[in-house]
C-alpha positions in Angstrom: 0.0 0.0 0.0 3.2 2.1 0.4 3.5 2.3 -3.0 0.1 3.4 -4.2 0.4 5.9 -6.7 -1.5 7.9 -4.9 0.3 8.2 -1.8 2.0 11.1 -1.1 5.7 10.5 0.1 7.8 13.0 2.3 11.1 11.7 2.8 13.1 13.1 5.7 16.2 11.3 4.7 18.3 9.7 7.5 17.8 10.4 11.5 21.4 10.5 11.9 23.8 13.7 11.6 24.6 14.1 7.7 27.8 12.1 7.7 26.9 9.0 8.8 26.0 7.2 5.9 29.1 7.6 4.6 30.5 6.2 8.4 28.4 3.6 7.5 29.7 2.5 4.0 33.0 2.9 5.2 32.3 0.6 8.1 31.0 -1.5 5.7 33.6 -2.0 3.8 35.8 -2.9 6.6 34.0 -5.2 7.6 33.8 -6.5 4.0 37.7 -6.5 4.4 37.6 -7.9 8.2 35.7 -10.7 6.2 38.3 -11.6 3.7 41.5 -11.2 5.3 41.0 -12.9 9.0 38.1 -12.7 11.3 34.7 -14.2 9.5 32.3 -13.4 12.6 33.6 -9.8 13.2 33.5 -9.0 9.4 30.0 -10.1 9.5 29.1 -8.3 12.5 30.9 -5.1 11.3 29.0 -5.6 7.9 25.6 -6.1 9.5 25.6 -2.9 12.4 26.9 -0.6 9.5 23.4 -1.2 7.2 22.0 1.0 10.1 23.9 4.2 9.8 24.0 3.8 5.6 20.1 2.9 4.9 18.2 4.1 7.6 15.9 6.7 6.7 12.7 7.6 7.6 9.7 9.9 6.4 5.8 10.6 6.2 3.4 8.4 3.7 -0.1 10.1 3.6 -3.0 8.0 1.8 -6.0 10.8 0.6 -7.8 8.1 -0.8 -7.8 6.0 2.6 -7.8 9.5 4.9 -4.4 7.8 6.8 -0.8 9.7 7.1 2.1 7.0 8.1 5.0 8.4 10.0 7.5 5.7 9.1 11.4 3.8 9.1 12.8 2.7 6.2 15.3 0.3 6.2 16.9 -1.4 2.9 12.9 -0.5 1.0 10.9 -1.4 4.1 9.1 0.8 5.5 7.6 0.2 8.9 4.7 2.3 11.1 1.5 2.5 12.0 -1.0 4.2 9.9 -3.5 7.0 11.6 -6.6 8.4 10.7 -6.5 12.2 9.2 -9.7 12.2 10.6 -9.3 14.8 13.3 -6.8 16.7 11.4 -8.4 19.6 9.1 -6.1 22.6 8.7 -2.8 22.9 7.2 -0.2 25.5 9.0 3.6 26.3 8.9 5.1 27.1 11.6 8.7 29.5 11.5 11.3 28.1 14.2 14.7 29.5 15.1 17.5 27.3 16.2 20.6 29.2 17.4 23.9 27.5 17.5 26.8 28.8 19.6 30.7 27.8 20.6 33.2 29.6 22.0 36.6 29.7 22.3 38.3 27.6 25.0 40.6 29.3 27.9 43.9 28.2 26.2 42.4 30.1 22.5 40.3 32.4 23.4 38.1 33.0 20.7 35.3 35.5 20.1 32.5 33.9 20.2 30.5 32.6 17.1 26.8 32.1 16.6 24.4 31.4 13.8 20.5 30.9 14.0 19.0 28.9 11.5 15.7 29.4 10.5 12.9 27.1 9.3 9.5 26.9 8.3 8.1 23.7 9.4 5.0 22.4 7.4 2.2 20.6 9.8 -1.6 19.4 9.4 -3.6 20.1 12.9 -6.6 19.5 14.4 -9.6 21.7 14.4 -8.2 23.5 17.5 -4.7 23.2 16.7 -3.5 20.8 19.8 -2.7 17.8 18.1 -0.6 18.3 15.2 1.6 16.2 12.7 4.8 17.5 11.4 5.6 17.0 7.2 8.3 18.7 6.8 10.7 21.4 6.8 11.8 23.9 4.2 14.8 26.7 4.8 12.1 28.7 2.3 9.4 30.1 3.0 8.4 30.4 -0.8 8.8 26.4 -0.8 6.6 25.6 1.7 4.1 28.2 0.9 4.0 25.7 -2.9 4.1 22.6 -0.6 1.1 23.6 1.4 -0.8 24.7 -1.7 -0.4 21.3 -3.4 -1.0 19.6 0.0 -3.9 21.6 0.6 -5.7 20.7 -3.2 -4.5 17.0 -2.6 -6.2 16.4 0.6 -8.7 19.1 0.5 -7.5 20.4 3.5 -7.7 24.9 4.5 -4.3 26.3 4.9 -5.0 28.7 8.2 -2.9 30.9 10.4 -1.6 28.6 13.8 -4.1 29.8 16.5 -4.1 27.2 19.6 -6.3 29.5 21.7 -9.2 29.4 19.2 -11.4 26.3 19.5 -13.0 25.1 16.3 -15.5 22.4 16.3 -13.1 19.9 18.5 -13.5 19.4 22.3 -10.0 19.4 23.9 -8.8 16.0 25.1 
């Protein structure tokens, strides 16, 4: 059912830090070459824990045609989670966040210190009263996911509204 052509499919890519896919092919590797030249269990053990960090991914199905959204893990073209209903979920919102990131210098180097604050907008559908809400994804632009909630909004037929938690619409809190 993943692959129903009408399924929507949001990847998020891998939950690790960027670089550790490639740890993981290089472990790989090793292991291939632990394999070969001396150790067969450790090779294969080596081989086997360094699939996780080089093809684990995960991301969000959503069915319209069922009314179900899938948060999931993908490993090697599975892809495991539990399906929920879009039921309760009727508005469309993105949300702007800020991170900030900061280091500084150590005694021995003093350094000035350096920050940066990255900002995103983070695409969600919520409830009628905006408590319960699933995350789809993130854009550095808002442009792109303005276009993302457009499309998402004709595709599931679903209003694209300002976040207002205070506001109750049609949905007893729980």
């Amino acid at each position: 059912m993943d692959s129903h052509p009408s399924n929507i499919q949001i990847p998020w890519g891998t939950p690790f830090s960027k670089i550790m896919p490639y740890v993981g092919y290089f472990l790989m590797a090793l292991g291939i070459f632990v394999f070969l030249s001396s150790n067969k269990p450790l090779g294969i053990g080596m081989f086997c824990l360094a699939l996780i960090p080089a093809f684990l991914r995960e991301g969000i199905i959503i069915s319209p045609s069922l009314n179900q959204v899938k948060s999931y893990w993908s490993m090697l073209g599975l892809k495991f989670g539990k399906w929920q209903s879009l039921a309760k979920y009727k508005y469309l919102v993105i949300l702007r966040s800020q991170t900030k990131y900061a280091s500084t210098g150590s005694v021995r180097v003093p350094l000035p210190e350096m920050s940066r604050t990255e900002v995103t907008y983070d695409v969600y559908i919520m409830s009628a009263n905006h408590l319960k809400r699933i995350m789809l994804t993130s854009f550095k632009e808002q442009k792109d996911a303005l276009e993302m909630v457009r499309n998402l909004s004709n595709d599931l037929d679903l209003a694209f509204v300002k976040y207002n938690p205070g506001k109750l619409v049609h949905e007893e809190r729980h």
